[in-house]
C-alpha positions in Angstrom: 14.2 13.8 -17.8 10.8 14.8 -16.9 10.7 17.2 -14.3 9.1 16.1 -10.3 6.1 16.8 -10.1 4.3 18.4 -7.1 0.6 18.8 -6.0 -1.1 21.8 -4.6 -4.7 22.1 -3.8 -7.5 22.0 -7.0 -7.8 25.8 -7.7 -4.4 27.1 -6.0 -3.0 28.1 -9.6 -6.0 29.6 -10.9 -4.7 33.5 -10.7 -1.0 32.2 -11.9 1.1 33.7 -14.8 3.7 33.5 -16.4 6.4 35.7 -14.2 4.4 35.2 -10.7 5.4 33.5 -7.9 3.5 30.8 -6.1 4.1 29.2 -2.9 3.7 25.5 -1.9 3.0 25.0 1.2 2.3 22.0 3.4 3.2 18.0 3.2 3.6 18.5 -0.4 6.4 21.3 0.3 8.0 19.6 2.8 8.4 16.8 1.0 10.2 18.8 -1.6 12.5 20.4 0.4 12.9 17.3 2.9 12.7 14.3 0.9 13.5 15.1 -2.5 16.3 17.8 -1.4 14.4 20.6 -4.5 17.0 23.1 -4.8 17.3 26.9 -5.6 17.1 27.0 -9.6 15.7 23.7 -10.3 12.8 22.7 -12.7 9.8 21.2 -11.1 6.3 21.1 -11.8 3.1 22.1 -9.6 -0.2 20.7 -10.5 -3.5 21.0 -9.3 -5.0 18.1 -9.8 -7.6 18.9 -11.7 -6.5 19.9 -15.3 -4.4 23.0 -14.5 0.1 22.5 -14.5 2.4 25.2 -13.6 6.2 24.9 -15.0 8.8 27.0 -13.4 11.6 27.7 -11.9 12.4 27.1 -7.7 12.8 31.1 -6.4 13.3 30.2 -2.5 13.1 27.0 -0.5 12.2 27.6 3.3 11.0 25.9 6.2 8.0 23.9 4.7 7.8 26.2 1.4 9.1 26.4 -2.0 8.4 29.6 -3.9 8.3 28.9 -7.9 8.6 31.6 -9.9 5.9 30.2 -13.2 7.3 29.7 -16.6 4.5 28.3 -18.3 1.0 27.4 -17.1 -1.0 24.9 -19.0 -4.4 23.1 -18.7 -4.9 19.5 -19.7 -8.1 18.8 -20.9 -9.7 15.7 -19.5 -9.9 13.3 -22.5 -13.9 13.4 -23.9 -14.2 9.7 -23.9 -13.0 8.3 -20.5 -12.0 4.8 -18.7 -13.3 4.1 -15.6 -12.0 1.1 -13.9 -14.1 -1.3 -11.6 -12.0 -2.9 -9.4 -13.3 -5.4 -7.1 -12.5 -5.9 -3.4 -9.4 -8.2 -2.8 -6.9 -10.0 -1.0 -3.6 -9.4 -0.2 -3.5 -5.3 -1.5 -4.3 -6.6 -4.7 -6.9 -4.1 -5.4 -5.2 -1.1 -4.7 -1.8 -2.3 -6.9 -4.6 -3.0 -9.6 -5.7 1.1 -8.9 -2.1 2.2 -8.4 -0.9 0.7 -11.6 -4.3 1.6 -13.6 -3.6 5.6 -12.4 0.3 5.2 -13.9 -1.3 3.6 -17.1 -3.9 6.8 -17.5 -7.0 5.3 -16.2 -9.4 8.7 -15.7 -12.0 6.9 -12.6 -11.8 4.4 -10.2 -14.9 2.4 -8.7 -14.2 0.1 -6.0 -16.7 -2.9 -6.0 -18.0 -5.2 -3.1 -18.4 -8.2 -5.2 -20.2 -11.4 -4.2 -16.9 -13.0 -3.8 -14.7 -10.4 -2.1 -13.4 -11.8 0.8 -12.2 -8.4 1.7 -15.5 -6.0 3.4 -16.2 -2.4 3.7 -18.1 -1.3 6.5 -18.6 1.3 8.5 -15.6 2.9 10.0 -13.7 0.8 7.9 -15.1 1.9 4.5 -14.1 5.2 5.3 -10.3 4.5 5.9 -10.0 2.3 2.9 -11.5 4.7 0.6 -9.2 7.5 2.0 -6.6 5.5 1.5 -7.2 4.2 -2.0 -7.2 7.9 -3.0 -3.6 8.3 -1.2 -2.6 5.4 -3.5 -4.0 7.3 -6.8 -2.1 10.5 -5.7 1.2 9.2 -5.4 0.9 7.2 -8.1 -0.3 10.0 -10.0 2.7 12.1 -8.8 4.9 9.5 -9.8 3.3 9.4 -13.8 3.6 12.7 -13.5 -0.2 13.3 -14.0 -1.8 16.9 -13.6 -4.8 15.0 -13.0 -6.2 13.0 -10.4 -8.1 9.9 -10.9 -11.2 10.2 -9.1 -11.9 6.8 -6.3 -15.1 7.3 -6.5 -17.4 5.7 -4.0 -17.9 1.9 -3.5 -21.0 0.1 -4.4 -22.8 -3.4 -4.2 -24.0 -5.3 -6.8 -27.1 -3.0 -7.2 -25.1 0.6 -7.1 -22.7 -1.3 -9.7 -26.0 -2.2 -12.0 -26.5 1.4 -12.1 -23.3 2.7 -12.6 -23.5 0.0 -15.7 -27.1 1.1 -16.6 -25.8 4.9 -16.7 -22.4 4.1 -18.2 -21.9 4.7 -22.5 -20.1 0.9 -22.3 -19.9 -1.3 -19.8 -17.2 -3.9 -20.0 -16.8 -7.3 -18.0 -13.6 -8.7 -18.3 -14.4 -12.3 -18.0 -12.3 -15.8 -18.9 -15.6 -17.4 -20.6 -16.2 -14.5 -23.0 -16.1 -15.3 -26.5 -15.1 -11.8 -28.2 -11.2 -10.1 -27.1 -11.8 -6.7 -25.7 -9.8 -5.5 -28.9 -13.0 -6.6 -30.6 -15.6 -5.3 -28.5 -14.1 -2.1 -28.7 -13.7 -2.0 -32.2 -17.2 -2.6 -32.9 -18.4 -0.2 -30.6 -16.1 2.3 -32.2 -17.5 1.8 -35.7 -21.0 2.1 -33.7 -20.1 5.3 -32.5 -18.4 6.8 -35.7 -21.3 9.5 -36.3 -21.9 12.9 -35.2 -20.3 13.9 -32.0 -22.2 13.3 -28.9 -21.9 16.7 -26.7 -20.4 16.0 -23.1 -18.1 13.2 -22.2 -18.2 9.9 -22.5 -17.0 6.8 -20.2 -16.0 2.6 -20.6 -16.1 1.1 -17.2 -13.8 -1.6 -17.0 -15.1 -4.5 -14.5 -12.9 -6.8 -13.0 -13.8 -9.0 -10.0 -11.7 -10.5 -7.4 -9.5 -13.1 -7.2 -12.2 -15.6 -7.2 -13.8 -14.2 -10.6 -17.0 -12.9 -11.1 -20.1 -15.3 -9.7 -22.6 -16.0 -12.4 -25.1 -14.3 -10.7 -23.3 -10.9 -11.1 -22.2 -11.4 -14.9 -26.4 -12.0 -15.8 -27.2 -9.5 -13.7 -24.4 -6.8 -14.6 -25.5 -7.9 -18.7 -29.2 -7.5 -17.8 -28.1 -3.9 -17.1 -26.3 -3.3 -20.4 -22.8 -4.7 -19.9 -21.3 -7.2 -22.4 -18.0 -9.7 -21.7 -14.7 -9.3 -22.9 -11.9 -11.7 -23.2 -8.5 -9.7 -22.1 -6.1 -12.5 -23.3 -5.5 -16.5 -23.4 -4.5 -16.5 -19.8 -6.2 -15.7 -16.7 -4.4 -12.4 -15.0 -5.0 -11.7 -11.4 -6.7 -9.1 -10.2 -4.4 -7.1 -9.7 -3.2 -7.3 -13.5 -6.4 -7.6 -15.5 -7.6 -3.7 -15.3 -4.0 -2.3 -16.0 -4.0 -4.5 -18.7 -6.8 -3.6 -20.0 -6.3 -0.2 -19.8 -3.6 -0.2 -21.5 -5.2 -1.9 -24.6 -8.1 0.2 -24.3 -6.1 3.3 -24.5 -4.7 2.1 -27.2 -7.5 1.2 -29.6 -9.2 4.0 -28.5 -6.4 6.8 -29.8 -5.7 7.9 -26.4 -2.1 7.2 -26.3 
C-alpha cells in the first residue's frame, strides 16, 4: 500500500536530503497525528505541491508536529502536454464532484466557467468563498490520489474570458451531445497534426463542459469562432458532474499519459 500522503507548503522541502529531518507543522500535522494516528517509525510521504516529494521515515510526533527523517526526495515533472478542465457552474455540488474526481483522475488545471445557463452565480463576496473552496476540494482530493502536485483552480471567467482562454489554448475541446466526431477521434487527429518537431514549452487541452442544462448555442459558435471544435464523449449524455472525469480519463489515455 501506498503510503499517506501529507502537504507542506510549495518550497518547504527545497534544502531536504536524504538523512535530514523536516518538520510538518500546522493543520496538515495535526491531522497526522490527530486524525490519521501517524506513528513513530511509519512511512509517510510529504509533498509540496508543486513537483517536489519527500519519502521518509516518522522520527517524533508532538503536539501539532511530526518530524520525518527523508529517505528519498524526488521531483515530478509536470507532464509537457497538460489537461485543463473547464467546468461550468452547477447545481447541486455537481461542479466541484466534476473537479474532485477530475484532480483523482490526473487532470493538471481547473477553470471554473459562468456559463449562460449556470443557475449557480459568482459574485462578489461569494466568488471569493467558492473559489477558496474549490481549491480545498482539489487538495484533498489530491491528498487522497496521492498527488505531489496540485491542480491549479484557476480563476473564473464569462463567456468572453473563456473565448480567450480558448483563443490562447493549443486545443480547445467542447464536449457537446450534437458533435459528430468521438473525442478519441479529435484527439487522434490532432496527435498525428502534432507529430513533428517538438514545440519548446508546454502545452495544454482544455476540456469544456457546461452545466446541467448544456451548452446554449450561442456559446458553442462563439467558443468555435475562437478556435474550439466539438467532441462527442460517448452515446449517452453524462451529467456534469461525469462528462470531464470521463473525459479525462480518455484523454489521458490516448494521449500516453497514463
Amino acid at each position: 500500500m501506498s503510503n499517506p500522503v501529507f502537504f507542506a507548503t510549495p518550497g518547504a522541502l527545497d534544502h531536504q536530503a536524504p538523512g535530514s529531518h523536516f518538520v510538518l507543522e500546522g493543520a496538515e500535522a495535526r491531522h497526522a497525528v490527530t486524525v490519521k494516528r501517524i506513528a513513530v517509525g511509519e512511512s509517510v510521504d510529504i509533498a509540496d505541491g508543486a513537483g517536489k516529494r519527500l519519502t521518509g521515515t516518522v522520527a517524533a510526533v508532538g503536539q501539532g508536529e511530526l518530524t520525518v527523517e527523508c529517505s528519498v526526495l524526488d521531483t515530478e515533472e509536470r507532464p509537457d502536454l497538460r489537461l485543463v478542465l473547464v467546468q461550468a457552474l452547477a447545481k447541486g455540488d455537481r461542479d466541484e464532484l466534476a473537479a474532485e474526481t477530475a484532480t483523482e483522475l490526473g487532470i493538471d488545471a481547473i477553470i471554473p466557467w459562468q456559463s449562460e445557463r449556470s443557475i449557480v452565480r459568482w459574485k462578489g463576496e461569494r466568488a471569493a468563498k467558492a473559489h477558496a473552496k474549490w481549491q480545498s476540494v482539489v487538495t484533498a482530493a489530491a491528498k487522497q490520489a496521492r498527488r505531489a502536485w496540485i491542480p491549479e483552480v484557476r480563476a473564473a471567467v464569462d463567456g468572453a474570458g473563456l473565448q480567450a482562454a480558448v483563443s490562447a489554448a493549443d486545443l480547445a475541446i467542447i464536449l457537446h451531445e450534437d458533435a459528430v466526431r468521438p473525442l478519441r477521434s479529435v484527439l487522434e487527429a490532432w496527435c498525428g497534426n502534432n507529430s513533428g518537431a517538438p514545440v519548446p514549452g508546454p502545452r495544454e487541452i482544455l476540456l469544456i463542459v457546461g452545466p446541467e442544462g448544456g451548452i446554449s448555442p450561442r456559446e458553442v459558435t462563439r467558443l468555435c469562432g475562437a478556435g474550439a471544435v466539438t467532441a462527442l464523449l460517448g452515446h449517452h449524455v453524462l451529467r456534469s458532474s461525469t462528462a470531464g472525469p470521463a473525459a479525462t480519463v480518455l484523454a489521458s489515455d490516448i494521449l500516453g499519459r497514463w
